[in-house]
N, C-alpha and C positions, 0 to 999 in steps of 0.2 A: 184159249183153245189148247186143248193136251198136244204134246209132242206127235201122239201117233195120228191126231187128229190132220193138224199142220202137214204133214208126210202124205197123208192120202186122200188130201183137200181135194186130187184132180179125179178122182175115181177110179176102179180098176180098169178101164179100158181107154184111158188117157197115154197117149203114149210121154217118154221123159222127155223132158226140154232139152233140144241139145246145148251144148255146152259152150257158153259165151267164148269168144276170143279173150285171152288175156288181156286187158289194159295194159296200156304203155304209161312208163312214170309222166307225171307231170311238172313241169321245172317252173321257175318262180314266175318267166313270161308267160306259158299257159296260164297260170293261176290270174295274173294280171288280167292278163284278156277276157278270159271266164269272169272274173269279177266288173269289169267294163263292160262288157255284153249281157251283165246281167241286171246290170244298173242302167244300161241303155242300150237297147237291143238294135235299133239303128242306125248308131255309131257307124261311120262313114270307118273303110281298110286305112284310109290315109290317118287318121284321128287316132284308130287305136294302134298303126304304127309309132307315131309319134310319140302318142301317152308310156309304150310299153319300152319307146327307145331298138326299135328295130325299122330292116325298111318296109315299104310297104307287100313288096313279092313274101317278106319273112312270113310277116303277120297274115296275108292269102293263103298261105301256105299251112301254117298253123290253125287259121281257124278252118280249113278244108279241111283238115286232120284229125280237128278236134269231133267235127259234124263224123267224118268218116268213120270215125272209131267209138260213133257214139255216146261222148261225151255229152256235146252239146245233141239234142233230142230235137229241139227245133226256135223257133222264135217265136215270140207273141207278144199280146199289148197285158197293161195292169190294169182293170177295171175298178171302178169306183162302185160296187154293186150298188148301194144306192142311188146315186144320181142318174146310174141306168134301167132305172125301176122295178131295182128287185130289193126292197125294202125287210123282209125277211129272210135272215139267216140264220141259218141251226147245224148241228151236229147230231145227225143220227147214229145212235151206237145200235146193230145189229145182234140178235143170237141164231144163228144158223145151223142148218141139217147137215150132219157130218158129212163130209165129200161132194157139198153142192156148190163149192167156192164159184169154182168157176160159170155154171149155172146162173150164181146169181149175180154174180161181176155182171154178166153179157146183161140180166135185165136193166140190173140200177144204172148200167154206161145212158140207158135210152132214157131215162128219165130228163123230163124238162127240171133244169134247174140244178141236177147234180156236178159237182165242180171236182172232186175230190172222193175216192175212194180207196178202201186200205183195209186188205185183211191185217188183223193184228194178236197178238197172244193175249189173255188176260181175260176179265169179266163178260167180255163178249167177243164177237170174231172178227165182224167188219164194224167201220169207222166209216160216213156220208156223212160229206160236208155239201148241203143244198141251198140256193138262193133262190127265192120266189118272193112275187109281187107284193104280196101282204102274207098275214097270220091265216085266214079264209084257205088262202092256195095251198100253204105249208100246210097245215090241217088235210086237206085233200089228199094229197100228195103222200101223207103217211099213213091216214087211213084206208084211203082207197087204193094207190097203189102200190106200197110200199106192205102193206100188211096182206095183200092177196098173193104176194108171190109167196107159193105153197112150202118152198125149203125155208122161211123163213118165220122160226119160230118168236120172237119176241122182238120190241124196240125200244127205245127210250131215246125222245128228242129234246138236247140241249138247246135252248136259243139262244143265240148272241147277241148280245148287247152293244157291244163294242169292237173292232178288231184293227190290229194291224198288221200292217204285210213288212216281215224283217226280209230287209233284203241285205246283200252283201256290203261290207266295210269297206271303202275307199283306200286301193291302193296305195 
């Protein structure tokens, strides 16, 4: 996507994003705990006090801080998409209608089976990472609704074969 493209992805009458709060550094216990939390999002305040060597009011305190300021965005499970019957996974690479980013962000959030989305620079614009039932549904799902939304000019779908989930190195 051209530079000037990217700049005026939200259209002329999108007002600017205001302006994030600056991040506060992160110290090597943050990091800890973010790596703990990301490798078991469960993890009991007393376990990742322990693991990080603080007490437990620290570590409360920290990871409210970390949520508060953003850091952390929230918590969830890792799915096996297979075993939860979604048997086909693909990557859709999009080419989209100059200034309809956002436009088309709001469709593809509604799609069943969308996991993953990502305006990006290069041969195309957006990136869709989708999990459905079978080949049948993904097929569907690209032709039918993925190719009627009108800002969007072109696709090409990768399938996956294989994948893993790299999550973070052990403290």
């Amino acid at each position: 996507m051209p530079d000037e493209q990217m700049a005026n992805s939200g259209g002329p009458s999108s007002p600017p994003a205001p302006p994030s709060p600056a991040a506060r550094p992160l110290d090597t216990i943050d990091r800890s705990i973010l790596r703990m939390l990301q490798t078991d999002g469960r993890a009991s305040i007393r376990s990742v006090a322990e693991r990080v060597h603080v007490s437990r009011a620290n570590a409360y305190a920290r990871i409210n801080r970390l949520i508060d300021d953003g850091v952390i965005r929230g918590f969830s499970a890792l799915v096996d998409q297979e075993r939860a019957g979604q048997g086909a996974s693909a990557y859709i690479t999009l080419k989209i209608v100059q200034n309809s980013w956002r436009t088309v962000r709001k469709q593809l959030t509604s799609l069943p089976g969308a996991t993953h989305i990502a305006l990006v620079s290069g041969d195309f614009d957006v990136l869709l990472l989708v999990h459905t039932k079978d080949n049948r549904e993904l097929r569907e799902l690209v032709l039918t609704r993925i190719q009627s939304i009108p800002e969007v000019l072109s696709t090409r779908t990768l399938l996956v074969f294989e994948e893993t989930n790299l999550g973070p190195e052990e403290a």
